[in-house]
C-alpha positions, 0 to 999 in steps of 0.5 A: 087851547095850549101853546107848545113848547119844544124842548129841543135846538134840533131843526129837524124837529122844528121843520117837522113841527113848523111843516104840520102847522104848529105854532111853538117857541124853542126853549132848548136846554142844555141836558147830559143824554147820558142813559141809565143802564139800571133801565131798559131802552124804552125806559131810557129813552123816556127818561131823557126825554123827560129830563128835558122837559122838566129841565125846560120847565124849570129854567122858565118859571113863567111857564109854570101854572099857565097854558102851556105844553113842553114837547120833549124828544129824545132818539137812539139808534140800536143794533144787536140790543146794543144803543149808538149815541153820537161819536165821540170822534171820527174813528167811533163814527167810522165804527159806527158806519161799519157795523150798520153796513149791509144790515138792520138796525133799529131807530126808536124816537120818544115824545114826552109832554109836560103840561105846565098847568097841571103837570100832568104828562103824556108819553110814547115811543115809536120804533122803525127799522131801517135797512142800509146798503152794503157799503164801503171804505171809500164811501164811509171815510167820505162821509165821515169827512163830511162832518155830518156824522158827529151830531148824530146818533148812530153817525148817520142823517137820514135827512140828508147825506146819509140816507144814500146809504138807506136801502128802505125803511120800516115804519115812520120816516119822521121817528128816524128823523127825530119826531114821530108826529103821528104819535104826537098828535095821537098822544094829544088826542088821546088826552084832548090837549089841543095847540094852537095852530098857524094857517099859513102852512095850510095856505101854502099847501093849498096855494101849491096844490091849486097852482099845480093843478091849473098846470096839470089840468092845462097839460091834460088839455094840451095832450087831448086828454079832457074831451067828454068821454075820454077814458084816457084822462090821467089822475093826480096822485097826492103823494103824502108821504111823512106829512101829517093829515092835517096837510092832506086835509088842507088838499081834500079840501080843496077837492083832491082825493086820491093820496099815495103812501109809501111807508106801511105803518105811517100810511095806515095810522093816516088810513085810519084816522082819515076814515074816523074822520069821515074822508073818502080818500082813495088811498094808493101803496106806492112804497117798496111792499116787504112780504112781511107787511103784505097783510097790512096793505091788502083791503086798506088800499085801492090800489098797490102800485108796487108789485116787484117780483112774482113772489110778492105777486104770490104773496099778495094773492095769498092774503086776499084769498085768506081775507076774501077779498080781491085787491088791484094791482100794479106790476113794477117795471125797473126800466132802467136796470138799475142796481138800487131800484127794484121791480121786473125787467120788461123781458122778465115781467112779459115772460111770466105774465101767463103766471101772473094772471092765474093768480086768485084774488088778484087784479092786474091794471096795469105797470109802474116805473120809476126811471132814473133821474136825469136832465136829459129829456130825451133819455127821460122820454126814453125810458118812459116810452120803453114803460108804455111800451112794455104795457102795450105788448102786455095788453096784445097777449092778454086774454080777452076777459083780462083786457077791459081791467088792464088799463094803467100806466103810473109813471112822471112825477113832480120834474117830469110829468109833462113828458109823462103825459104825453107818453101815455102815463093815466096816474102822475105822483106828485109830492114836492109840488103840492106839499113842498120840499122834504129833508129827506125822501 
């Protein structure tokens, strides 16, 4: 068992640590992240991380020939093979934003682990694409004034301001925030290198869990949905996105089972360590679906609740078809026509139903939304009851051998789910409340 050690000031790193349960002390060091342009970017990105950690190890001479490891990060943004560091001032950070406007980019993040007992080391790096809005002058001069920029690669933090500016991602949110943690574990796995670990994260994730399922089982109770034989009792859905196993192991344990993921590669890294572990979670895809990662999603999960247009529909039959297999579906409604959010309009989805259905391979269950966020209940119930109501009008022009699988309506989440109960929702998503607030969503 070894103590770790993070090579780093950055509180993201520490949050994502500190939220997986690990025990560590920071010893930052003060180090030029100059990059070597005789080497590519991977080896680049290595490096620096490994200057660090040797960095760390020599500024701390009790460390040396004990137990311990030194975790050291490094993270660069890229665009056209081209590295952004930080911005040297507010006008490169301007320059910055203006070339990452309306397109991809690259976020490569890399994990290199000094043991201090043997000097053996273990390394990795974990890449995500990240797809930004179009934005404008206004926004990126505000932004700027923000300050937030200035201390980061690429001028912008997904983590908090700057990720209003993400149209989606993908791969692991956590390798754009500065960790990829399920390289991390896996790296140390690989090497069985074990840390110490603190049980008060695994507590408070079960204490959160337990306390809102008293809730959502009381609510269930209020709206009649518990009576024997009810076929319209609603399921919590664990929504785990960018927490690491170990927080949805302390939720299995406490007997929940169903898990939502919305980013493909993180999702399936979890999908298959779970399953060499023996869990019989039901995994849900809830995230936004790219047709390119479609073959990835199909036959790993239970159910795909974001079906957004009748290309993907397409798409999403093709490649059940090619691997056999018949995979359940939802169809994402965006309810409130709203520029930044995906899915058919009611009038749409209702027209291209008869389609829909003849697709192989393909099993329509039901509709999902997500409406905008507001505090006005009265539009929240609104929006929800336009969701129910779009099912039920599906449901009355089905044919007669669809009906008994059209059965589900995902919609409420974490601040509106009670509504959403009593509007007819069969599976809440819930993440905030059982596994606390994220940086970033």
């Amino acid at each position: 068992m070894y103590k770790l050690i993070l090579a780093s000031q950055s509180p993201r790193r520490k949050k994502i640590l500190t939220e997986a349960g690990y025990l560590y002390k920071d010893l930052p060091v003060n180090l030029s992240e100059t990059p070597d342009k005789n080497l590519n970017l991977d080896e680049q990105i290595i490096k620096i991380a490994r200057e660090k950690a040797e960095a760390c190890l020599e500024s701390n001479n009790y460390l040396k020939n004990q137990s311990y490891l030194i975790l050291a990060s490094d993270t660069m943004v890229i665009v056209d093979g081209v590295m952004l560091g930080k911005p040297i001032d507010k006008n490169e950070a301007k320059k910055f934003l203006r070339l990452l406007s309306g397109r991809d980019h690259f976020v490569k993040t890399s994990v290199f682990v000094l043991n201090c007992q043997t000097l053996e080391h273990i390394e990795g790096i974990d890449t995500t694409k990240v797809f930004f809005k179009n934005l404008t002058d206004n926004e990126i001069n505000s932004y700027v004034e923000s300050g937030e920029p200035m201390d980061k690669a690429g001028a912008y933090g997904i983590q908090s301001l700057g990720g209003t500016f993400v149209d989606y991602i993908d791969g692991s949110m956590n390798t754009v925030v500065g960790l990829p943690l399920i390289l991390f574990e896996n790296l140390l796995k690989k090497n069985n290198w074990s840390i110490e670990e603190t049980e008060s994260s695994d507590n408070l994730v079960q204490e959160n869990f337990l306390k809102f399922k008293n809730i959502f089982e009381a609510e269930l109770l209020r709206n009649n949905q518990m009576k024997i034989g009810s076929l319209t009792k609603a399921k919590l859905l664990a929504v785990s996105k960018t927490h690491p196993l170990s927080k949805i192991k302390s939720v299995y344990k406490k007997g929940q089972r169903l898990f939502g993921e919305n980013y493909v590669q993180e999702a399936n890294l979890k999908v298959e360590e779970a399953r060499s572990e023996h869990l019989d979670i039901e995994w849900h895809f809830i995230g936004k679906l790219q047709r390119n990662k479609v073959k990835d999603v199909i036959g790993r999960f239970a159910l795909i609740h974001s079906v957004d247009n009748l290309d993907l529909a397409k798409k999403v039959s093709s490649i059940a078809e090619q691997k056999q297999l018949n995979q359940k579906c939802l169809l994402q409604l965006n309810i409130g026509s709203e520029d930044t959010k995906s899915g058919f309009s009611p009038v749409e989805l209702l027209s291209c139903m008869s389609e829909l259905i003849k697709l192989p391979n393909v099993t329509w269950q039901g509709v999902m939304s997500m409406p905008p966020l507001t505090e006005d209940e009265q539009k929240v119930r609104g929006f929800l009851r336009q969701t129910k109501d779009v099912f039920e009008k599906i449901k009355s022009n089905l044919p007669k051998e669809f009906i008994s699988e059209w059965k589900h309506i995902s919609m409420g989440t974490t601040h509106d789910f009670k509504i959403a109960l009593q509007e007819g929702s069969t599976f809440i998503r819930v993440g905030t409340a059982i596994f606390g607030e994220r940086e970033y969503t």
